[in-house]
N, C-alpha and C positions, 0 to 999 in steps of 0.2 A: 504494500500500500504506500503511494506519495507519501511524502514529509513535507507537502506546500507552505511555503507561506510568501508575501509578498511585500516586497522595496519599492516604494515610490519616491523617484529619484526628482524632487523640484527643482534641481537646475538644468536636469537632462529632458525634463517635462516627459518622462519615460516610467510605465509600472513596469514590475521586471517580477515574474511569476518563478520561485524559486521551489523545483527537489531538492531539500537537503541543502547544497552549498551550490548545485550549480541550477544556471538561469532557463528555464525549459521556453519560455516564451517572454515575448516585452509588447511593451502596447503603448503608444504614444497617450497621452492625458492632457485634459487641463486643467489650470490649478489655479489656487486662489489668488486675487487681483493686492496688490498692494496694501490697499488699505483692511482688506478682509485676508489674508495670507494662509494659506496652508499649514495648521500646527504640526509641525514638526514630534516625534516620538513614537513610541512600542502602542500599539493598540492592537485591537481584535475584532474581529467582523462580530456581531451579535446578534445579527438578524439579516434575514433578505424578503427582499418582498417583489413579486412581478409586478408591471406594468404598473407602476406607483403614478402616474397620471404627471399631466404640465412638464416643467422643465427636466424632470426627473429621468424620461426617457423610456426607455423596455427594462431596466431593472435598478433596484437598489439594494447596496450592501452597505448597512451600519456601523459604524466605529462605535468601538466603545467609550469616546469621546461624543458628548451626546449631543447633537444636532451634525454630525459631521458624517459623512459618508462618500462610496465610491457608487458613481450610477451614471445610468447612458445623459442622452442629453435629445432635444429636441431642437438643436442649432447646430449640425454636425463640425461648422465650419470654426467652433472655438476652438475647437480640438487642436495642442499645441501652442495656447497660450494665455497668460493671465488671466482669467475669464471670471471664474467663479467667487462665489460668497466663503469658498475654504475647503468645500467638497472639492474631489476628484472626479471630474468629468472623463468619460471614456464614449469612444466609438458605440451605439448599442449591440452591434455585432458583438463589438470584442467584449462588454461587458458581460454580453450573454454565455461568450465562451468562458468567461472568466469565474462565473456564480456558478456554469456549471462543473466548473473542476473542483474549490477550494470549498469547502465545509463550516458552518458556524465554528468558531472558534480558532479562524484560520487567523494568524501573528500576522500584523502589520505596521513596516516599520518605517517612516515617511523621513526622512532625510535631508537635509538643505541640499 
């Protein structure tokens, strides 16, 4: 069984989907604007939920950092740059591939 967890790299504006130590897949994101930034640190997915409606996109995955999460978007074209309120915005594709791999309780580790 995977050992998933995942590195959101904010200055690579890159998730990087990790087995163990090495990077199985990456996915470009977008991340928080300036004034609203990306917190940095160890969290955990704690919940997902489909088709969570508005900006949200085809899916959302939870931090345990509360109001903050990783989910598609219905603007494809932020993707890749300062965009968001803090969340991780992803492709809905990839986001869809990405819920469906990693498991509630999957580590995530955001990064400057």
């Amino acid at each position: 069984m995977p050992n998933y967890r995942i590195i959101v790299d904010l200055s690579e504006r890159q998730l990087h989907l990790l087995d163990g130590d090495a990077v199985v897949r990456s996915f470009p994101v977008g991340i928080g604007k300036m004034l609203t930034q990306t917190p940095t640190g160890d969290y955990v997915i704690i919940n997902k939920q489909p088709n969570p409606g508005g900006p949200f996109g085809a899916f959302w995955m939870g931090l345990s950092k509360p109001h903050y999460g990783i989910h598609g978007t219905n603007n494809p074209s932020s993707i890749g740059h300062e965009v968001s309120h803090g969340c991780i915005r992803m492709y809905n594709q990839d986001v869809l591939t990405l819920s469906s791999l990693v498991p509630i309780g999957t580590r995530v580790t955001i990064r400057p």
